[in-house]
C-alpha positions as CSV (number, residue, x, y, z in Angstrom):
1,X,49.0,-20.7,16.6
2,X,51.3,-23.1,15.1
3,X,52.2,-24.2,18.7
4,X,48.7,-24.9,19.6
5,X,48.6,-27.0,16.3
6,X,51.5,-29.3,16.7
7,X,50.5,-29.9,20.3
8,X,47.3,-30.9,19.2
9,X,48.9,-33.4,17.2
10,X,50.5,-34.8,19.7
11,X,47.6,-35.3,22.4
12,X,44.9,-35.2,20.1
13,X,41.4,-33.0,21.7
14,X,42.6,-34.3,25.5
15,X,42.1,-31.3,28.1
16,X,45.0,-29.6,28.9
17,X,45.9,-26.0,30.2
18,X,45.4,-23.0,27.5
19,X,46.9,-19.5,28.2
20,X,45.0,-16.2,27.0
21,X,44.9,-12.7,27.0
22,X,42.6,-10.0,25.8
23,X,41.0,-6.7,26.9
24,X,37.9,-4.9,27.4
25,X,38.2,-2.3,24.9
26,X,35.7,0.9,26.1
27,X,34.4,3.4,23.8
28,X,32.0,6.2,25.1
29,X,31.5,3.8,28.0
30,X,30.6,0.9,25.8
31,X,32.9,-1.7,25.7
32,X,33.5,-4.0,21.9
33,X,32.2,-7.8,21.9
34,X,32.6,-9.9,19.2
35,X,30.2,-12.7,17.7
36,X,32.5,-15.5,16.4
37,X,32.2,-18.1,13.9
38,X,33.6,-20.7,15.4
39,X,29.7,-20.7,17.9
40,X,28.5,-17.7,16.9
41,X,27.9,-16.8,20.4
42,X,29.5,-13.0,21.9
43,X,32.4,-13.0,23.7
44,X,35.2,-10.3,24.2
45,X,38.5,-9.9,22.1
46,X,41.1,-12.2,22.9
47,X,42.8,-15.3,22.2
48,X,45.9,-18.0,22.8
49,X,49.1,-16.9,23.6
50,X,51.9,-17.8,21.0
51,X,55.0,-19.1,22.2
52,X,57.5,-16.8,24.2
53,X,54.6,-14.0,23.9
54,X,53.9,-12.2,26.9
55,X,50.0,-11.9,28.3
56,X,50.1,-7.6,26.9
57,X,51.8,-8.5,23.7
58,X,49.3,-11.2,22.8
59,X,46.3,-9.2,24.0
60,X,47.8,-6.5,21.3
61,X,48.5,-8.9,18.7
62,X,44.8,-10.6,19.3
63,X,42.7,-7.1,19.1
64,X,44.7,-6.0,16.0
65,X,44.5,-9.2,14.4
66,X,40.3,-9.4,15.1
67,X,39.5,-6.2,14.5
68,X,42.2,-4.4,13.1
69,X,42.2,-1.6,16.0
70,X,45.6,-0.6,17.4
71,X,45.1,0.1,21.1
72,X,46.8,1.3,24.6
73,X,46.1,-0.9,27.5
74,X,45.0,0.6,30.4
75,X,44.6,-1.5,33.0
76,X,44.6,-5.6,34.2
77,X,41.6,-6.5,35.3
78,X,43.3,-10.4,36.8
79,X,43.2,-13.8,35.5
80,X,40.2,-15.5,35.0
81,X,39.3,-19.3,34.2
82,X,36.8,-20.7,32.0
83,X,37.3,-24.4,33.6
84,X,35.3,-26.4,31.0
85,X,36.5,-24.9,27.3
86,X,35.6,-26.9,24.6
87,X,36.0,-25.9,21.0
88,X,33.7,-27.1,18.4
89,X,36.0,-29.5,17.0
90,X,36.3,-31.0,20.5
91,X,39.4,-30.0,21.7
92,X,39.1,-29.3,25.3
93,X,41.1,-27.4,27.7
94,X,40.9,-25.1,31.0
95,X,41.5,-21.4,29.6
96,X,43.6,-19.0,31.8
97,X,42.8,-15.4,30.4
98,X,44.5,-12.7,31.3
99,X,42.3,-9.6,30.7
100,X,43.0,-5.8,30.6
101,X,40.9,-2.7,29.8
102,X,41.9,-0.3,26.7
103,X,41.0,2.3,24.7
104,X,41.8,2.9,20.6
105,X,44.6,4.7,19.7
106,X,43.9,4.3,15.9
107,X,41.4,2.8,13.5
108,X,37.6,1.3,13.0
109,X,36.5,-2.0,14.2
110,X,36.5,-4.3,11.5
111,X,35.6,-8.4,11.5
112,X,38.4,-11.0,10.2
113,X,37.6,-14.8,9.6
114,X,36.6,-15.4,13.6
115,X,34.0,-12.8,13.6
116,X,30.9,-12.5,12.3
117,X,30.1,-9.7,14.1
118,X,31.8,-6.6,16.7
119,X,29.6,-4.0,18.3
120,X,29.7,-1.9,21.1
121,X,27.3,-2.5,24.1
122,X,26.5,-0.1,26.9
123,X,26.4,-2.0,30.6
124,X,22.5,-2.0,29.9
125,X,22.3,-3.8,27.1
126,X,25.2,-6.7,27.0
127,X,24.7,-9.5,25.1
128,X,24.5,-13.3,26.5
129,X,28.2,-14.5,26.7
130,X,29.9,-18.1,26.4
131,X,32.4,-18.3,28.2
132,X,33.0,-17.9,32.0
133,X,36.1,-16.6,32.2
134,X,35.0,-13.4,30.1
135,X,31.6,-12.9,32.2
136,X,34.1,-13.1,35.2
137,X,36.0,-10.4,33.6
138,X,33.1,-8.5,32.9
139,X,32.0,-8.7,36.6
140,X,35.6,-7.3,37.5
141,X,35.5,-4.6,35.5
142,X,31.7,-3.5,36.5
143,X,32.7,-3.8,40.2
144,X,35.9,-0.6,39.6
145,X,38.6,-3.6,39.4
146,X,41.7,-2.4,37.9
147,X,45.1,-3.3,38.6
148,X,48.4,-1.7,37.2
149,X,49.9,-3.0,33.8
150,X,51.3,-5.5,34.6
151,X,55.4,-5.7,34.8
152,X,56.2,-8.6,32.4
153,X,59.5,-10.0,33.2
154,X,62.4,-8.2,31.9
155,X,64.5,-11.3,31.2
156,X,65.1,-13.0,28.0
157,X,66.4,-17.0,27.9
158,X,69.4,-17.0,26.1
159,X,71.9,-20.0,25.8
160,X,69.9,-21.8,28.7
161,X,70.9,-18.6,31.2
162,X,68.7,-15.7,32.1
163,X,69.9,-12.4,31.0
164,X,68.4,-8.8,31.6
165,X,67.3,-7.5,28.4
């Protein structure tokens, strides 16, 4: 997130334009939330994309580094905004979340330093979320959205050209 960091040096907690990704991760049809300590509200896995990180690599990095699950994506569910983001420090931004479904390959959910909390929740007992882009991606994923992976460009910038890798 050192990107992140030095841009909010630069424009301070101004609004600007946020890329995410992250997944719904299902489990004997329940899917994982996660109540974070930066609001200790529920919200699903995810977070900002690092620089020259595709949206499925980030969602990967983002579910291993919260709760320390390695998983296979299964589908993308779309992109989904949360217009009016603001982080407790007051940083503000539009959030662009890219969302997926998986399932665990390996491992038992675990909480890092952004969660206080991950549990499992059937469709009949979900908790109250924050933010709108992950209740829009919940609203996909209960209507039977699901879209192929998606085919992340296969082209890598080298020496201001763009080669095939």
């Amino acid at each position: 997130m050192d990107y992140i960091h030095d841009l909010r040096k630069i424009i301070g907690p101004r609004k600007i334009i946020l890329n995410c990704a992250g997944a719904l991760i299902i489990r004997d049809n329940k899917i994982l939330f996660q109540r974070r300590t930066d609001n200790g509200q529920w919200g699903l896995i995810g977070g900002l994309l690092e620089m020259n990180e595709t949206y499925e690599q980030a969602a990967l990095r983002e579910i291993r580094e919260e709760t320390g699950l390695e998983v296979t994506l299964d589908s993308f569910l779309g992109i989904f905004h949360n217009h009016h983001m603001v982080w407790s420090n007051g940083d503000a931004a539009h959030v662009l979340s890219a969302m997926f479904t998986a399932h665990i390959v390996s491992g038992e959910p675990r909480v890092d330093e952004e969660s206080y909390e991950l549990r499992f929740f059937g469709k009949d007992e979900l908790p109250a979320l924050f933010a709108e882009d992950h209740i829009a991606a919940l609203d996909a994923y209960f209507r039977g959205v699901r879209y192929p992976l998606l085919q992340e460009n296969a082209f890598i910038a080298q020496d201001e050209k763009c080669i095939r890798k």
